[in-house]
Backbone as CSV, one residue per row, in Angstrom:
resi,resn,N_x,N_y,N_z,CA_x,CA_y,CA_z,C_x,C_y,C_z
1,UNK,39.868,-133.370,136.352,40.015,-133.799,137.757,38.905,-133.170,138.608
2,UNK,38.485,-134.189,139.509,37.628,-133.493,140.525,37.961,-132.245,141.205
3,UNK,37.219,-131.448,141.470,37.421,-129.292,142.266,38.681,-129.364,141.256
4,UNK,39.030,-129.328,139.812,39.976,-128.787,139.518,39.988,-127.225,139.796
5,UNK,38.645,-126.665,139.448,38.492,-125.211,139.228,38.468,-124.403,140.740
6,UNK,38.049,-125.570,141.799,38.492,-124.881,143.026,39.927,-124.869,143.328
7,UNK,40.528,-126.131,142.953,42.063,-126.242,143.064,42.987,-124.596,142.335
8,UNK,42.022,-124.691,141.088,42.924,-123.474,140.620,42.891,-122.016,141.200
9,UNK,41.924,-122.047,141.533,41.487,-120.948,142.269,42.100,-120.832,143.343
10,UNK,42.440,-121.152,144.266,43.156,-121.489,145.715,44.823,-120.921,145.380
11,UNK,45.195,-121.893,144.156,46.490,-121.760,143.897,46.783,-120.181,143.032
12,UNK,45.367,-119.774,143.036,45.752,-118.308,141.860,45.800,-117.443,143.179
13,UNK,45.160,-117.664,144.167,45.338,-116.750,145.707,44.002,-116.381,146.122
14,UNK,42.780,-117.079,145.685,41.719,-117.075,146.142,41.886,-118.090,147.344
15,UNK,41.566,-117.700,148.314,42.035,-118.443,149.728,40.507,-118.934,150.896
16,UNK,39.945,-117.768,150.779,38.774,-117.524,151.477,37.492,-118.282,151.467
17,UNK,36.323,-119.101,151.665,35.191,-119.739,151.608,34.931,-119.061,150.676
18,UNK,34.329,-117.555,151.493,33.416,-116.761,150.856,34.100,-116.095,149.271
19,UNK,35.471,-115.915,149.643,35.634,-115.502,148.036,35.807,-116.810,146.989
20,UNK,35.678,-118.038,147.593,35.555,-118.834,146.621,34.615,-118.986,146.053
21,UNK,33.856,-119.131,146.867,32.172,-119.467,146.005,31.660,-118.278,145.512
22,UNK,32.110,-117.539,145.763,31.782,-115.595,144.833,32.361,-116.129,143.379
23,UNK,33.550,-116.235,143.495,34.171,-116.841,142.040,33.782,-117.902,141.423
24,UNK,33.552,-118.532,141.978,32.977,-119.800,141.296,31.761,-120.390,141.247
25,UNK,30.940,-119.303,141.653,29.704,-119.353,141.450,28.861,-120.669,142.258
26,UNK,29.275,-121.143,143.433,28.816,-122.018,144.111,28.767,-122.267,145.336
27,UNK,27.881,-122.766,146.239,27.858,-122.112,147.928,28.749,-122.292,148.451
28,UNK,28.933,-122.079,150.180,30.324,-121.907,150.709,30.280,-123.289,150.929
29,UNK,29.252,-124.011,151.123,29.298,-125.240,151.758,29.801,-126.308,150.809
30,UNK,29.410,-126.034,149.565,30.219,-126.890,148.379,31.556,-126.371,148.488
31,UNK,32.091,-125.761,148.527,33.555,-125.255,148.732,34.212,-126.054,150.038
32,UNK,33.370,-126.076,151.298,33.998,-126.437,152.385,34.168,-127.893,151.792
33,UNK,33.050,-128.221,151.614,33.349,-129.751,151.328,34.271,-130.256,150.026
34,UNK,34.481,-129.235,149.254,35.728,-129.787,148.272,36.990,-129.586,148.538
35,UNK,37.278,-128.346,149.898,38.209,-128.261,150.121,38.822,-129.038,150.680
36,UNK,37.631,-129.873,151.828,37.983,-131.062,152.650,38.756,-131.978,151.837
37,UNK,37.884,-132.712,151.168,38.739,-133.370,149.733,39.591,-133.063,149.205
38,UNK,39.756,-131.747,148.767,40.954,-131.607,148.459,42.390,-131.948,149.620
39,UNK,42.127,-131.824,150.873,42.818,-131.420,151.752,43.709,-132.672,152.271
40,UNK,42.216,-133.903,151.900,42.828,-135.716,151.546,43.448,-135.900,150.905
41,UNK,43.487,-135.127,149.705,44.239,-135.443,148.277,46.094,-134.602,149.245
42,UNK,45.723,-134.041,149.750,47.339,-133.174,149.881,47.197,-132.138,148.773
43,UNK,46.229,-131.727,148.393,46.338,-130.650,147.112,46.449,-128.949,147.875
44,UNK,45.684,-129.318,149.447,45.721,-127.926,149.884,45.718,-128.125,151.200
45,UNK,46.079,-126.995,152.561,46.340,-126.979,153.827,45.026,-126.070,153.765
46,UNK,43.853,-126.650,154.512,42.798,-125.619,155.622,43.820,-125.238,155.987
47,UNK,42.844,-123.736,156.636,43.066,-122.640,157.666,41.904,-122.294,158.044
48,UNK,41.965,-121.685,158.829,40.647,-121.118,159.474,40.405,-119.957,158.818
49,UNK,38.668,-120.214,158.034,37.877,-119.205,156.889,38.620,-119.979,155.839
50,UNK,39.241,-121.185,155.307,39.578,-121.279,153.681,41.064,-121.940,153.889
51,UNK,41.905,-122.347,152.621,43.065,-122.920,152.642,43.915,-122.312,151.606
52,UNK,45.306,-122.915,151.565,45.798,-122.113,151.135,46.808,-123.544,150.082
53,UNK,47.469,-123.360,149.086,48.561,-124.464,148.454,48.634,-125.031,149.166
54,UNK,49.251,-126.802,148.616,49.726,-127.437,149.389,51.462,-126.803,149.062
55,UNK,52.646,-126.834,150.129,53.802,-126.448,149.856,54.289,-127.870,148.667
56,UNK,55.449,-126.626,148.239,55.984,-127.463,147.363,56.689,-128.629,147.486
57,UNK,56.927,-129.854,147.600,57.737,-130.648,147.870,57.349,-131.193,149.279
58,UNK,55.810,-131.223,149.469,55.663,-131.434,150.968,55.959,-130.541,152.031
59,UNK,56.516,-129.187,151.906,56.855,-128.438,153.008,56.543,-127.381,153.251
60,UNK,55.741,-126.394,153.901,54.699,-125.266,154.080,55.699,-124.039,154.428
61,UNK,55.707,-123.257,153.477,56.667,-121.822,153.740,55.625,-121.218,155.283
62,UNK,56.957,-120.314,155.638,56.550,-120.345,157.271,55.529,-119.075,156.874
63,UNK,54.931,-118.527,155.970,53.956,-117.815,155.478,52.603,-118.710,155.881
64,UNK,52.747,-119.778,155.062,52.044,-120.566,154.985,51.397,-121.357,155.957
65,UNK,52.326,-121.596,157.144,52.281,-122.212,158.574,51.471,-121.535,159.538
66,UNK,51.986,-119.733,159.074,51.718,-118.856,160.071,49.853,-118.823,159.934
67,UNK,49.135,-119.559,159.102,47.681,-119.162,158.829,47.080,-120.558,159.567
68,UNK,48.002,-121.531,159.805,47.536,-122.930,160.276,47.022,-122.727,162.057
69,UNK,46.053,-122.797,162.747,45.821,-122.446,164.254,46.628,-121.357,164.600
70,UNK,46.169,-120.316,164.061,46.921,-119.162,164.119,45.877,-118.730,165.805
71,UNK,44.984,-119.175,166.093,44.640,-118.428,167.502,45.299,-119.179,168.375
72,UNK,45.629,-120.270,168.889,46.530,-120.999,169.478,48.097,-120.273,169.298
73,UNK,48.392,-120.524,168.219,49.729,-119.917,167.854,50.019,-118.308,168.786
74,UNK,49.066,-117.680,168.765,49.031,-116.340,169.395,49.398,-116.429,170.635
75,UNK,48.196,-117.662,171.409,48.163,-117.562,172.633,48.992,-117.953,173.255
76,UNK,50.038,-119.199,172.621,51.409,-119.954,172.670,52.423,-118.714,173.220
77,UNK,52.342,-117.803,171.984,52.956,-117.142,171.495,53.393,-116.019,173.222
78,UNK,52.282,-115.411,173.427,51.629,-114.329,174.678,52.387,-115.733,175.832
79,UNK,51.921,-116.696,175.963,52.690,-116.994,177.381,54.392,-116.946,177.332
80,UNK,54.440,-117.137,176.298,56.397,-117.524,175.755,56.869,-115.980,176.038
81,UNK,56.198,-114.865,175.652,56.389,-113.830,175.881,56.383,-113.244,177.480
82,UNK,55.618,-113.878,178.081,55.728,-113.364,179.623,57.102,-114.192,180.089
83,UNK,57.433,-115.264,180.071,59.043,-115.699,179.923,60.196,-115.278,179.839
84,UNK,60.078,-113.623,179.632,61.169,-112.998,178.956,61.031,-111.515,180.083
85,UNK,62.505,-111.571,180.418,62.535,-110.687,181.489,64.031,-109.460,180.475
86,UNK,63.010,-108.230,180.688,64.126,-107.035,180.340,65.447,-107.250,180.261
87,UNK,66.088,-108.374,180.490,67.510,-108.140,180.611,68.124,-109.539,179.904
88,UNK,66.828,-110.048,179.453,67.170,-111.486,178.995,67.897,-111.172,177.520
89,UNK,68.482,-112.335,177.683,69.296,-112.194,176.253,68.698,-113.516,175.617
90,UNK,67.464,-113.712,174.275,66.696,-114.210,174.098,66.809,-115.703,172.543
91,UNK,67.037,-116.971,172.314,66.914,-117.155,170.730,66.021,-117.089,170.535
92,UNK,65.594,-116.667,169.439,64.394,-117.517,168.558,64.293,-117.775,167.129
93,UNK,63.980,-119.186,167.406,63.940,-120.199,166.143,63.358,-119.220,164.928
94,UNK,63.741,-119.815,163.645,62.687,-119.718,162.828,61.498,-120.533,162.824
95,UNK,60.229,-119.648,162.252,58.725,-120.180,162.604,57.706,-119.448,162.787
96,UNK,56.454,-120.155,162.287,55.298,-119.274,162.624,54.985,-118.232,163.872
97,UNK,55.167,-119.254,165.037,55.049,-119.223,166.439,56.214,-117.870,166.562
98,UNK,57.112,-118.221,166.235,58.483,-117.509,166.874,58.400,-115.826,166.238
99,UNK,57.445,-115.992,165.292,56.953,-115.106,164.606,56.421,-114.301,165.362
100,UNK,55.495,-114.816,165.553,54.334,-114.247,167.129,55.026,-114.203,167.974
101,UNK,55.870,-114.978,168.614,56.600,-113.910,169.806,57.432,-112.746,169.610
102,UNK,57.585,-112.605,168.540,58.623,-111.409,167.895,58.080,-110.313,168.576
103,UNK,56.216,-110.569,167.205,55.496,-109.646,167.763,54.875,-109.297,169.062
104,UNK,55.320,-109.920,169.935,54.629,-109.644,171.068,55.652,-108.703,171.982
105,UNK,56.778,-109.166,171.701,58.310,-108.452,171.927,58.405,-106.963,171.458
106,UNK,57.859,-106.888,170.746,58.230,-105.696,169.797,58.045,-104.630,170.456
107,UNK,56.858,-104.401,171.179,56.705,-103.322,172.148,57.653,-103.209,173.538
108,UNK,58.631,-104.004,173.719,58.875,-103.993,175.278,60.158,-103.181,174.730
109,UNK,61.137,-103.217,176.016,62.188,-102.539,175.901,63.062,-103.263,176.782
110,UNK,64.632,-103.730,176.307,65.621,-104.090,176.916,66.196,-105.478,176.675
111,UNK,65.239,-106.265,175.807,65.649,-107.635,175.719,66.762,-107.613,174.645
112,UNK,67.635,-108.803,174.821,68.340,-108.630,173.222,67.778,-110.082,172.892
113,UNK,67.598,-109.802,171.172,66.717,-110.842,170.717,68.124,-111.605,169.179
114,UNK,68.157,-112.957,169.602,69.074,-113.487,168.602,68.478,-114.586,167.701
115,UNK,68.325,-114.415,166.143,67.187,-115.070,165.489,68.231,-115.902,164.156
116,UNK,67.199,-116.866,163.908,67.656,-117.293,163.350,66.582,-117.520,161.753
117,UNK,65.474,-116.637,161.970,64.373,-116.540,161.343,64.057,-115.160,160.767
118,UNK,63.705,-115.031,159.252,63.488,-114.154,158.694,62.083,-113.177,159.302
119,UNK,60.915,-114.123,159.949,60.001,-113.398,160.575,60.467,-112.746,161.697
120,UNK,60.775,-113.670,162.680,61.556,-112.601,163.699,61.870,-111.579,163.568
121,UNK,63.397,-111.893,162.297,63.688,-110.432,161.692,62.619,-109.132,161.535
122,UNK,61.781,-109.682,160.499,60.868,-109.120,160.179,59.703,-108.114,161.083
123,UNK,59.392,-108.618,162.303,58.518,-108.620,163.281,59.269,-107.501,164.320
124,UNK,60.726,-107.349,164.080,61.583,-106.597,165.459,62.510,-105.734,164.801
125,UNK,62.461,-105.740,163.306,63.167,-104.635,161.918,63.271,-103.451,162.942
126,UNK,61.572,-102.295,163.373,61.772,-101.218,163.466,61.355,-100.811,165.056
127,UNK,61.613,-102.438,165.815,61.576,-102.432,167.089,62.564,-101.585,167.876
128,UNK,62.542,-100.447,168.455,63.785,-99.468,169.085,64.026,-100.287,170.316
129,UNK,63.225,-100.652,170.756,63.637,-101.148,172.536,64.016,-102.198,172.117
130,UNK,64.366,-103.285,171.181,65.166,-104.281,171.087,66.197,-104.270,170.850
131,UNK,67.409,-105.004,171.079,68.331,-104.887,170.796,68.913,-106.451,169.452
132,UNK,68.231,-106.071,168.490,68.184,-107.336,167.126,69.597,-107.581,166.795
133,UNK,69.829,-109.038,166.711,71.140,-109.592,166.577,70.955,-110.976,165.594
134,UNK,70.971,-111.091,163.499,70.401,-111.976,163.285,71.593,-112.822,162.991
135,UNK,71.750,-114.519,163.152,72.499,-114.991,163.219,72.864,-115.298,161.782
136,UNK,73.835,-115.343,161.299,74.586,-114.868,159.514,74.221,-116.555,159.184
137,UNK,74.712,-116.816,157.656,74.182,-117.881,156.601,73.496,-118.014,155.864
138,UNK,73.507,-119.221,155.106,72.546,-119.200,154.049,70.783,-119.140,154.288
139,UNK,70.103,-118.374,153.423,68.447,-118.417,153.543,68.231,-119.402,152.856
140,UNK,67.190,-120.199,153.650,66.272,-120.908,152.939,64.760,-119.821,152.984
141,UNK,64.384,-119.723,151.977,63.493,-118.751,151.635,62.092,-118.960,152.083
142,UNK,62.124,-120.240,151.253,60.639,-120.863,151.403,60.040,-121.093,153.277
143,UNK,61.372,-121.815,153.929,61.027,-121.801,155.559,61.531,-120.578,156.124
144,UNK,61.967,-119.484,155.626,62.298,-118.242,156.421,63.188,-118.193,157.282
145,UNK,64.224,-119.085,157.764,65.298,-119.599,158.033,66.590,-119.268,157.473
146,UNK,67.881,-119.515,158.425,69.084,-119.679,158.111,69.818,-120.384,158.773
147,UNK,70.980,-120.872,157.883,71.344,-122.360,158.217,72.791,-121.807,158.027
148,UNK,73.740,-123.482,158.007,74.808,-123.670,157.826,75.904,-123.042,158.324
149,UNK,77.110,-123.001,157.820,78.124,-122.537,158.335,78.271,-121.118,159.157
150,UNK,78.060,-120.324,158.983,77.787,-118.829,159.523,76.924,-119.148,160.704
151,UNK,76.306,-119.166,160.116,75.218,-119.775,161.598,75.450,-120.401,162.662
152,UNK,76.073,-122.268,162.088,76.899,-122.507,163.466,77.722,-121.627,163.753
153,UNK,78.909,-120.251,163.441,79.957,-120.053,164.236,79.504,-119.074,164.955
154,UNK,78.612,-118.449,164.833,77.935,-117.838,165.626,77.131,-118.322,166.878
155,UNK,76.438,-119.141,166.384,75.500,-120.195,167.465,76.596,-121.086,168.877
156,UNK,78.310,-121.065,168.290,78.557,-122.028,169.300,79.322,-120.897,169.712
157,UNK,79.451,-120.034,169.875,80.134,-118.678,170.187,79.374,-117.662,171.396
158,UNK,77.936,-117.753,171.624,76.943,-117.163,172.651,76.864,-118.105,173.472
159,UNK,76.162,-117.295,175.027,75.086,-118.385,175.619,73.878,-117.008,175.748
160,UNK,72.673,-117.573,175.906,71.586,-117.265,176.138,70.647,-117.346,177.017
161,UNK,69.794,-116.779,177.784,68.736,-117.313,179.054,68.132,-118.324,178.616
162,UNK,67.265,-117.767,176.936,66.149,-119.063,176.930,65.732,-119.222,175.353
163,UNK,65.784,-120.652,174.603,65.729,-120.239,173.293,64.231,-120.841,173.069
164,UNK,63.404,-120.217,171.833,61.961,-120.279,171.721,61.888,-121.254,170.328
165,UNK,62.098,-122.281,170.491,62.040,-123.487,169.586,61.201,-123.859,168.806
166,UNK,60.819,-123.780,167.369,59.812,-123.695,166.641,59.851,-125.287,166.681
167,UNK,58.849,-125.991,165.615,58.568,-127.433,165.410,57.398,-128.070,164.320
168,UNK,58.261,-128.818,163.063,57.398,-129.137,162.526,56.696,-130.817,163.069
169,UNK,56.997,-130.867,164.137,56.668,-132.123,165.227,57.334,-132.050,166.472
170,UNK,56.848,-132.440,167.259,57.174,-132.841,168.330,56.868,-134.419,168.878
171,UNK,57.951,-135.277,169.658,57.719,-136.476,170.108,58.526,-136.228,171.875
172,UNK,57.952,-136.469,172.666,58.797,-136.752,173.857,59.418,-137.602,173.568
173,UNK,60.729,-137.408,174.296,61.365,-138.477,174.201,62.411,-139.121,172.927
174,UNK,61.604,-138.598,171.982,62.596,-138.218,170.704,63.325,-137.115,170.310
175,UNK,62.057,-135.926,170.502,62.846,-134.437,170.012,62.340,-133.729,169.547
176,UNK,62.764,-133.190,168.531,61.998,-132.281,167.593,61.728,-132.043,166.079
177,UNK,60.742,-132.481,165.365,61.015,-133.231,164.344,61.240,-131.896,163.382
178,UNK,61.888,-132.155,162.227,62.346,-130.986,161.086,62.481,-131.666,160.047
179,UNK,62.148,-130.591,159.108,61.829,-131.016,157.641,63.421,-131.057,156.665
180,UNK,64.181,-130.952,157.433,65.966,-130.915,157.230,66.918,-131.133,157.807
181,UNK,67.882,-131.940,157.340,69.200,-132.033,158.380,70.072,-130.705,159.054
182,UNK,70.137,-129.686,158.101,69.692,-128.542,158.302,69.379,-127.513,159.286
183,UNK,68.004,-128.117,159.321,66.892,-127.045,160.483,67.256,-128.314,161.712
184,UNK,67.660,-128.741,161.834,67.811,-129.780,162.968,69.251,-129.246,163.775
185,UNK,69.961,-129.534,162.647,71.323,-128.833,163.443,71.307,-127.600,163.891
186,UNK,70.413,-126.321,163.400,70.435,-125.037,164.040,69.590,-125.356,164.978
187,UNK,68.449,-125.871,165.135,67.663,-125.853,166.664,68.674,-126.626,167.369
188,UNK,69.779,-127.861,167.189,70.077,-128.321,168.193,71.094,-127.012,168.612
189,UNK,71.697,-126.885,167.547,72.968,-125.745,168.689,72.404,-124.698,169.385
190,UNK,70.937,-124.072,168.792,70.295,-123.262,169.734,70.210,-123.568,171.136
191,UNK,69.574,-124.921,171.275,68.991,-125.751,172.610,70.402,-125.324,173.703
192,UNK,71.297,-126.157,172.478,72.808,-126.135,173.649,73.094,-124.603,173.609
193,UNK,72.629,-123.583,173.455,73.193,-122.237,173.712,72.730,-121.872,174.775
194,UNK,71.673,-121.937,175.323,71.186,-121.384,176.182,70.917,-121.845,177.404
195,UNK,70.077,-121.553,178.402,70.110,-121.777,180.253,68.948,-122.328,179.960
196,UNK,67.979,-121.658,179.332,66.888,-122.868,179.224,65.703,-122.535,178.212
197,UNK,65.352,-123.917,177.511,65.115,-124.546,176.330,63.106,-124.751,176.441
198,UNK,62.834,-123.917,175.390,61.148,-124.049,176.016,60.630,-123.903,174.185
199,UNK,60.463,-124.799,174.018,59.443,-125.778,172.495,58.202,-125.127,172.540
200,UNK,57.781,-124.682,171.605,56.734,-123.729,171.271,56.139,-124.218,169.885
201,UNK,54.888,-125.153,170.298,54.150,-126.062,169.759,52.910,-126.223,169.678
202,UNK,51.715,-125.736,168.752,50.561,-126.238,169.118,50.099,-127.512,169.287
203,UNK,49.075,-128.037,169.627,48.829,-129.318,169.745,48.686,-130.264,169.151
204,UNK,48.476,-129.298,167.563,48.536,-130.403,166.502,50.004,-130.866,166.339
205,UNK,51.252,-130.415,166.949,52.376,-130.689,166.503,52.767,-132.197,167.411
206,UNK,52.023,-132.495,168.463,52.709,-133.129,169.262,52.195,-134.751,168.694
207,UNK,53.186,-135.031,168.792,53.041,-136.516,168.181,53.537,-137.032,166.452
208,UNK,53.746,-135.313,166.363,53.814,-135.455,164.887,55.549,-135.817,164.313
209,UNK,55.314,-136.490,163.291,56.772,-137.046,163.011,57.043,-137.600,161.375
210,UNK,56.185,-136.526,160.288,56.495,-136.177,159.581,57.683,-136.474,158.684
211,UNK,58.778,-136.077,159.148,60.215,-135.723,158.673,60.785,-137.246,159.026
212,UNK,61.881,-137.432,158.061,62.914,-138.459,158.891,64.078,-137.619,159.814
213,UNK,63.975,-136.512,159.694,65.232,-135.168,160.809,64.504,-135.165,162.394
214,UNK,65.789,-135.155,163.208,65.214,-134.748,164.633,66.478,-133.956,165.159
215,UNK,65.909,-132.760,165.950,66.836,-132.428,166.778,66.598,-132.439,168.104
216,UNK,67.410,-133.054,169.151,67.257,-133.824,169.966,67.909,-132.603,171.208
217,UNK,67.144,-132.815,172.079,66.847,-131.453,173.532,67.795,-132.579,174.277
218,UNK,68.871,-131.139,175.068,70.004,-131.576,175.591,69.564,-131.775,176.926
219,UNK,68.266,-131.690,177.424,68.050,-131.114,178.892,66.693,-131.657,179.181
220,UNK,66.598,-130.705,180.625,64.825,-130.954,180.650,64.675,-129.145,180.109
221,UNK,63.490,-129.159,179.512,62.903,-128.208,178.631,61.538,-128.140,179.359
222,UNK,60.853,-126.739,178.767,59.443,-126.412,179.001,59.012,-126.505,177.730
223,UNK,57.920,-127.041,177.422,56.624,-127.420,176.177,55.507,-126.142,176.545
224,UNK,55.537,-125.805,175.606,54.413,-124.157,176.040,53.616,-124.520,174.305
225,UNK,51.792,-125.270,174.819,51.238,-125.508,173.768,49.569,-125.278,174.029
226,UNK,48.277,-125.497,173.357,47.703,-125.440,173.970,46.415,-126.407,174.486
227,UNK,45.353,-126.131,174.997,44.410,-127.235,175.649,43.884,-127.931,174.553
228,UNK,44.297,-128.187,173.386,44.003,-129.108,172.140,44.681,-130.484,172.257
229,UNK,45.408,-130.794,173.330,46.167,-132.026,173.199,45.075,-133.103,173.463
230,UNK,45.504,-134.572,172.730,44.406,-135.161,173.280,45.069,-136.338,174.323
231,UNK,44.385,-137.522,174.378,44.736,-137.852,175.990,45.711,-138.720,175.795
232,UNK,46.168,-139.072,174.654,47.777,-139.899,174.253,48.443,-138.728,174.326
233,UNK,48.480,-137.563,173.169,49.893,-136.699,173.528,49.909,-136.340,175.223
234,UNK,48.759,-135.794,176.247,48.947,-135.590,176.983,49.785,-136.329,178.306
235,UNK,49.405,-137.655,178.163,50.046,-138.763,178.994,51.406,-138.888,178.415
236,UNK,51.224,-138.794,177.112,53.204,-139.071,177.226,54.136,-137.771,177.629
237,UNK,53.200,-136.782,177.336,54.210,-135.442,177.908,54.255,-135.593,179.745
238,UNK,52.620,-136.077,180.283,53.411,-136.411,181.369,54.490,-137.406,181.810
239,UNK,54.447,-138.458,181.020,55.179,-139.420,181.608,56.819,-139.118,181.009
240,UNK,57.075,-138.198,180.100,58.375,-137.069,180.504,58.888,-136.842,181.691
241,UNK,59.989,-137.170,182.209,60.172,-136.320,183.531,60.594,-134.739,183.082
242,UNK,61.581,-134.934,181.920,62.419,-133.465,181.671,61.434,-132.286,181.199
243,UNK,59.909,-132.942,181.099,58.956,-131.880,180.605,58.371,-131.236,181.389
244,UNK,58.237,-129.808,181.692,57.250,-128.558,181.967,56.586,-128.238,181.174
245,UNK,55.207,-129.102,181.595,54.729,-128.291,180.318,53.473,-127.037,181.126
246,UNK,53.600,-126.383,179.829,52.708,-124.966,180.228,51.513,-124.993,178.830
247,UNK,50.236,-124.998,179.076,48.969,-125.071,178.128,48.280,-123.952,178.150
248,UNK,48.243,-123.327,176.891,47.186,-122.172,176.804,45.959,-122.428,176.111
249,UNK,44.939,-121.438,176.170,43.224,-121.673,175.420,43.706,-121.701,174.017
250,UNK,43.190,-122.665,173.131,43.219,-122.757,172.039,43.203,-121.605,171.261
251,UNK,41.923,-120.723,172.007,41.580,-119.409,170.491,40.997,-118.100,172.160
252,UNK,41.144,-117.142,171.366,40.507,-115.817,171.903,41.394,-115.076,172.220
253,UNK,42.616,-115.393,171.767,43.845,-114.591,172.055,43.757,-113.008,171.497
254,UNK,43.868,-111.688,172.006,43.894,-110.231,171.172,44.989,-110.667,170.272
255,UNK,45.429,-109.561,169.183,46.417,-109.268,168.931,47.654,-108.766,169.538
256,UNK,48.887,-108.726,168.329,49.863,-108.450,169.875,49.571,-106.910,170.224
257,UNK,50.289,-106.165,171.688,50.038,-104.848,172.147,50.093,-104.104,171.078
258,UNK,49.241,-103.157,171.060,49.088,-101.695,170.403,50.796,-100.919,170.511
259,UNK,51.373,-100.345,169.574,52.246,-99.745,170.003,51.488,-98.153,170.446
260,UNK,52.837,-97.690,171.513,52.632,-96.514,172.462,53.207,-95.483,171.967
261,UNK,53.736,-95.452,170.389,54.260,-93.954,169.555,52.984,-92.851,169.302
C-alpha cells in the first residue's frame, strides 16, 4: 500500500514531521505530503507539527482530540474560564476543550467543579482550591467520559450556574452533535441542570454533523469559539436568536497559569 511505512510509523507513536522523516529516512516535506494523503484515506488525523491514528471505529479518544487546534482550544478554553465566578457551582462536559478549562481552573480557589469527564478529573485531581465532585457510571475509556445510569441520578438531582459543553459538532438550530446515544443524553441533562448553557467549540466543529446523535439545548445558550468560522457557519450562528456568541484568536494563547506553591 501506498506510505504504508509512514502509516506504520505514525501508528507505532512516531507522530512528529521531523521524527518521521529521521526514521524513515525521507524529507519533512515528503512526509507532509503523505500524511495529507493519508489523512484522505481516513488512515490518520493531522495535528499541528504531525498526526496521530485514525480512532478506532471512526471516533478520536479525547487524547487524541486534545492535539486537534489545540491553540484555539486553549484560547476557547481562557475565555470559558473568565465565566466562572468563585462561588459558581460549575459542569463540565467530557472533552478536549473541557480539559483546558479544568486547567485553567486549577489555580483559582472556591469554585465547585461537577464533571462528567475523566480529563477534568484529571486536570483538578490535586487542585486544593477546588471543590471536585465527579458524576458516578460507567467509563467509556476511549472518549474519557461517563455515562448511564449513575450519572443520570446524579445529573437530575443538582442545579448549576453554568455547564461547559464539549462537541463533536455543532449545528444551530439542531444541537449538538455526539458520537452516541449515550454522550447525548449526558450533555442533554447537563444543559437542563444548569442557569446557563455555553458550547465550547472550535470552528472546525460548527457545521459539523458527523454522528447520527444530537443533544438538543433547552434554551438560549452562549457559543464560545474562535475567529476560524467561515461566512456560512458565521451567518447561521447569527441568524440564531438563542445564540451569544463569544470568538477568540485562533492561536497565541500562553499556557494555563503557573501555579503559586
Amino acid at each position: 500500500m501506498r506510505h504504508q511505512k509512514l502509516l506504520d510509523a505514525v501508528n507505532d507513536g512516531v507522530q512528529r514531521v521531523e521524527d518521521l522523516a529521521q526514521t524513515l529516512g525521507i524529507s519533512p516535506s515528503t512526509v507532509r505530503r503523505g500524511l495529507t494523503e493519508l489523512e484522505q484515506a481516513k488512515k490518520v488525523v493531522r495535528t499541528h507539527g504531525g498526526a496521530v491514528p485514525t480512532a478506532v471505529g471512526g471516533e478520536l479518544s479525547w487524547t487524541q482530540k486534545s492535539l486537534r487546534n489545540a491553540p484555539a482550544k486553549r484560547q476557547i478554553a481562557a475565555r470559558a474560564a473568565d465565566l466562572v465566578e468563585d462561588d459558581h457551582v460549575i459542569l463540565l462536559d467530557s472533552g478536549s476543550t473541557t480539559t483546558f478549562i479544568a486547567e485553567r481552573l486549577a489555580a483559582r480557589s472556591g469554585p465547585t467543579v461537577i464533571t462528567s469527564g475523566l480529563g477534568p478529573m484529571t486536570a483538578l485531581h490535586d487542585a486544593e482550591g477546588i471543590e471536585l465532585i465527579l458524576v458516578g457510571g460507567r467509563v467509556r475509556r476511549r472518549r474519557g467520559s461517563i455515562v448511564g445510569d449513575y450519572a443520570r441520578g446524579v445529573l437530575e438531582r443538582i442545579t448549576a450556574d453554568i455547564a461547559f459543553i464539549g462537541a463533536d459538532g455543532f449545528v444551530p438550530g439542531r444541537g449538538v452533535n455526539c458520537s452516541s446515544p449515550e454522550l447525548a443524553e449526558v450533555k442533554e441533562l447537563q444543559m437542563r441542570s444548569v442557569r446557563r448553557v455555553a458550547v465550547v467549540a472550535d470552528s472546525s466543529k460548527i457545521g459539523g454533523d458527523s454522528y447520527p446523535h444530537w443533544a438538543v439545548i433547552p434554551g438560549p445558550y452562549t457559543l464560545i469559539t474562535d475567529d476560524g468560522l467561515d461566512e456560512a457557519a458565521r451567518s447561521s450562528l447569527d441568524d440564531d436568536p438563542g445564540c451569544t456568541l463569544h470568538t477568540v484568536p485562533a492561536a497565541g494563547v500562553p499556557g494555563p497559569p503557573a501555579s503559586t506553591d
